[in-house]
KEPA-647326 format. One line per 5 residues: number of its first residue (from 0); their letters; for each residue x, y, z of C-alpha. Coordinates in pm, 1 decimal. Last residue first. Layout:
! residues N
NUM = a = X Y Z ~ ... .
This chain:
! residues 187
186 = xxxxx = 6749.4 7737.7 -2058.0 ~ 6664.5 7709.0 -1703.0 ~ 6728.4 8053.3 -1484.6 ~ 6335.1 8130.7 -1470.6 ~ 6266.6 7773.1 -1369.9 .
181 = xxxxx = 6520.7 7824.9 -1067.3 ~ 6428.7 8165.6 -999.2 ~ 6020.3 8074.3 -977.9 ~ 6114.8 7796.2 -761.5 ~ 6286.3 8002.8 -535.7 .
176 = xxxxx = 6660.8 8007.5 -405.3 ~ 6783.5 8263.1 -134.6 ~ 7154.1 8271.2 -95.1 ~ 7317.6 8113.0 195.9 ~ 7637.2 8201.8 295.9 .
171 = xxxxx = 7978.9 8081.3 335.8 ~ 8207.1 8331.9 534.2 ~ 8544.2 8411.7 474.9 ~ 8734.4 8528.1 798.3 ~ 9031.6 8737.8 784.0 .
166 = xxxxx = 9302.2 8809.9 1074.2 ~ 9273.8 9185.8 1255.5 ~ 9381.8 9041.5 1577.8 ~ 9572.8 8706.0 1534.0 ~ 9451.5 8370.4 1545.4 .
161 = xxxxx = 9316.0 8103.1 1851.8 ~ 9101.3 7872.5 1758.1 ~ 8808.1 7861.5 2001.7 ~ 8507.6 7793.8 1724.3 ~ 8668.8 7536.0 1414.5 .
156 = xxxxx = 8788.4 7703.4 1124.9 ~ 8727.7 7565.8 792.3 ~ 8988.2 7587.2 522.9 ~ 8995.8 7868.3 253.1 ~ 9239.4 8055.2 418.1 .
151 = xxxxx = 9009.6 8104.2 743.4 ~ 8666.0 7961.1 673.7 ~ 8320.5 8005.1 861.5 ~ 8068.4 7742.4 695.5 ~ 7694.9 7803.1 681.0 .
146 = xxxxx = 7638.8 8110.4 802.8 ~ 7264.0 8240.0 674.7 ~ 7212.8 8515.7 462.8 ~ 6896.2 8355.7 329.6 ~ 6683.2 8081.5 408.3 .
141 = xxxxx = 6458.5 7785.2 315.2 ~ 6542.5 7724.1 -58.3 ~ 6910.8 7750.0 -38.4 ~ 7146.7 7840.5 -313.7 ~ 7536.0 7864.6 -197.4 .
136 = xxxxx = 7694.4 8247.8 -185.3 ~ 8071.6 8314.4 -82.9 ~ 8083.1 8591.1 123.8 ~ 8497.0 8679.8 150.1 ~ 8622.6 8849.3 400.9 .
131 = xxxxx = 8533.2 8984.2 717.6 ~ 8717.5 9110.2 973.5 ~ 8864.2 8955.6 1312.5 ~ 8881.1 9166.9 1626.8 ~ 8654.7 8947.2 1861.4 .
126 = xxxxx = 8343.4 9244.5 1809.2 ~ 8408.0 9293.9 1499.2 ~ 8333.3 8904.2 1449.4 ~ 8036.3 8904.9 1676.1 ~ 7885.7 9191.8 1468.6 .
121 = xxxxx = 7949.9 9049.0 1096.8 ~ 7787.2 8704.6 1225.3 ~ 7511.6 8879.4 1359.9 ~ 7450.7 9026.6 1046.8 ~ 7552.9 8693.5 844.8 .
116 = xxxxx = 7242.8 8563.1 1045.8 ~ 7384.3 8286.2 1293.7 ~ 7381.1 7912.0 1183.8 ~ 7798.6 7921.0 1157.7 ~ 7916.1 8213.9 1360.0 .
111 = xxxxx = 8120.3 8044.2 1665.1 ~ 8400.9 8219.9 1806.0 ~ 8746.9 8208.2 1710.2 ~ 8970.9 8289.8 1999.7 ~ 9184.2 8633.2 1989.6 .
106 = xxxxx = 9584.4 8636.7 1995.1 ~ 9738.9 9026.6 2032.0 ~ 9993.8 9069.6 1748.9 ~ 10391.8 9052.8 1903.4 ~ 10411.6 9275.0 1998.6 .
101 = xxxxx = 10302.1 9597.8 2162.5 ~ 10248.5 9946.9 2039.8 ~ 10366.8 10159.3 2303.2 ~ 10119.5 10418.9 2533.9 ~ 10410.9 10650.4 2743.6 .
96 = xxxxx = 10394.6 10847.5 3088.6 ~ 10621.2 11105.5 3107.2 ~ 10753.9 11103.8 3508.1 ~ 10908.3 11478.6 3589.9 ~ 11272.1 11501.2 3672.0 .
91 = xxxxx = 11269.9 11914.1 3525.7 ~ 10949.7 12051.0 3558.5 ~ 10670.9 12129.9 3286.9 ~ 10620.8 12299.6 2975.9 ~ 10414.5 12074.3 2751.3 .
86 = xxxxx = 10545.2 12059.5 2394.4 ~ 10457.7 11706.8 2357.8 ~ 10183.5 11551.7 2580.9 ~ 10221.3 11474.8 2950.1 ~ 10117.3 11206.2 2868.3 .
81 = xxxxx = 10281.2 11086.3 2560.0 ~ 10105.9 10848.7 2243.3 ~ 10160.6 10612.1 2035.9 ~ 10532.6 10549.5 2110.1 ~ 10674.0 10230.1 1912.0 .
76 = xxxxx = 10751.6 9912.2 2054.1 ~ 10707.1 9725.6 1734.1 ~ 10631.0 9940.0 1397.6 ~ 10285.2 10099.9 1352.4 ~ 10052.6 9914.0 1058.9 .
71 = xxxxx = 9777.1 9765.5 1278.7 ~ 9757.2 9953.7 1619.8 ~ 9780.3 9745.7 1897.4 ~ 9776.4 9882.1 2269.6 ~ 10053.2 9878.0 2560.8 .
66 = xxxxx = 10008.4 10076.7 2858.8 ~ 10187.3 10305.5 3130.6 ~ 10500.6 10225.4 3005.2 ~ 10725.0 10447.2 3189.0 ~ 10983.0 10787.8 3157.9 .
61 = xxxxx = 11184.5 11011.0 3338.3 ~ 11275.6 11330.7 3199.7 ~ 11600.5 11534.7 3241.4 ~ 11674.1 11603.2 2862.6 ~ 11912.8 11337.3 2801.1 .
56 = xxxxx = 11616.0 11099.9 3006.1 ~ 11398.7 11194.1 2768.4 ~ 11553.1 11141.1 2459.3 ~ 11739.0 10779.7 2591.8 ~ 11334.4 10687.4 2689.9 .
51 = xxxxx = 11222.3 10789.3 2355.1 ~ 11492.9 10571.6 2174.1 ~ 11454.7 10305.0 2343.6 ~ 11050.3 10318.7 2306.8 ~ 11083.9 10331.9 1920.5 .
46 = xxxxx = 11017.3 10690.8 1769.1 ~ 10663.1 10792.1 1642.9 ~ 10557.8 11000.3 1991.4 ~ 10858.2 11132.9 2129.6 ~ 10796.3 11506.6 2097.0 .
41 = xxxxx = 11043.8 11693.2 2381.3 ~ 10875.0 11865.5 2676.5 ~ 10997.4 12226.2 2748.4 ~ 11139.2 12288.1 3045.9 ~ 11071.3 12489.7 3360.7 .
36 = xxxxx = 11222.9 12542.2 3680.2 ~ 10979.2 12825.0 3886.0 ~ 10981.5 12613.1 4216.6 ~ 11187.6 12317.3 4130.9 ~ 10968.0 12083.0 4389.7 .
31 = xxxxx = 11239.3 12011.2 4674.9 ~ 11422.7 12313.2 4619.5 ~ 11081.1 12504.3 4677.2 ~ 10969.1 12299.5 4921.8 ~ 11307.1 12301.9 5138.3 .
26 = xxxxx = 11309.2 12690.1 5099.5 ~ 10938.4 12735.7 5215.0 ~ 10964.5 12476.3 5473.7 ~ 11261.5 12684.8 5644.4 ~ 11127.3 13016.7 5600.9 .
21 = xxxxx = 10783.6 12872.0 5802.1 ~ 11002.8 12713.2 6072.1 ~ 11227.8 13058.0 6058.8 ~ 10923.1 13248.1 6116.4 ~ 10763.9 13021.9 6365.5 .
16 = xxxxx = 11129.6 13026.9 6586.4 ~ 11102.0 13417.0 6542.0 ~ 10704.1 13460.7 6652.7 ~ 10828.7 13219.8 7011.7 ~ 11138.3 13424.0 7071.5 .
11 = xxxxx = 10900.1 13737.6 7059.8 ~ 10699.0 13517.4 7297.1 ~ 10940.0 13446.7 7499.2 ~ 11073.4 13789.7 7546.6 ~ 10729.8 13936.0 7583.8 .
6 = xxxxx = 10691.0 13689.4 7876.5 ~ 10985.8 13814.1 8060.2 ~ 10906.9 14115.6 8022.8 ~ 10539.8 14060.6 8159.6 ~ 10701.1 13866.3 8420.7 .
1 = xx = 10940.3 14181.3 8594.7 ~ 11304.9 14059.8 8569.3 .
């Protein structure tokens, strides 16, 4: 056999080895990534997380926790939210990642808002998670919406006390007193 024939026999051998090596990945990736296998994904925000994950893995879905948040008023362990959200058409087997509402309620410290303005006192509350309640008013002659006392049901909380998110703190206040509004109040 002359070389160049026996050269444009390997290399014809060569091009069919690449094309079945290129066939080959093609059919393997395909398989491999459901080429062109669609479904529909199923709304599981508002159920419990048991009951989401049973949906979704009926349907073909795997599922995870991928956080936990608190939202005042939802039930325990229920889905917030879905990524990839409801309705989406994507691939059988794919991962749905799912936001729960966790419990029991998240634990904050007290801070400290006695001798702060009631404004700052309203800010650095928000700011831990607590709300405000009650502004009880006391006369003082030297200042005026100024913490006095911080109070949590009607007893005095100390700074660092643990409570839950979203729990109530009544604030005492001061209230501006003149002499002018005192002698204009007497009978």
């Amino acid at each position: 056999m002359k070389k160049s024939k026996k050269y444009g026999i390997y290399l014809l051998l060569s091009i069919i080895f690449i094309i079945l090596i290129f066939v080959s990945i093609d059919y393997t990736l395909k398989k491999y990534t459901n080429f062109g296998e669609i479904k529909t994904l199923p709304t599981v925000t508002g159920l419990s997380y048991e009951e989401a994950k049973t949906m979704l893995e009926s349907e073909g879905f795997r599922s995870v926790i991928s956080d936990s948040l608190f939202v005042e008023g939802a039930k325990k362990n229920e889905v917030m939210e879905q990524e990839p959200i409801q309705e989406s058409e994507v691939k059988p087997g794919r991962m749905v990642y799912l936001k729960v509402n966790c419990m029991p309620v998240p634990m904050v410290l007290m801070p400290d808002v006695e001798e702060k303005t009631l404004r700052e006192a309203s800010s650095i509350l928000n700011n831990a998670g607590l709300e405000i309640g009650k502004i009880i008013r006391k006369p003082d002659e030297t200042s005026f919406d100024y913490v006095l006392e911080q109070l949590y049901h009607e007893k005095r909380i100390r700074e660092g006390t643990k409570l839950q998110k979203g729990s109530v703190i009544d604030l005492i206040v001061t209230e501006l007193v003149t002499k002018d509004t005192i002698s204009n109040n007497l009978p």
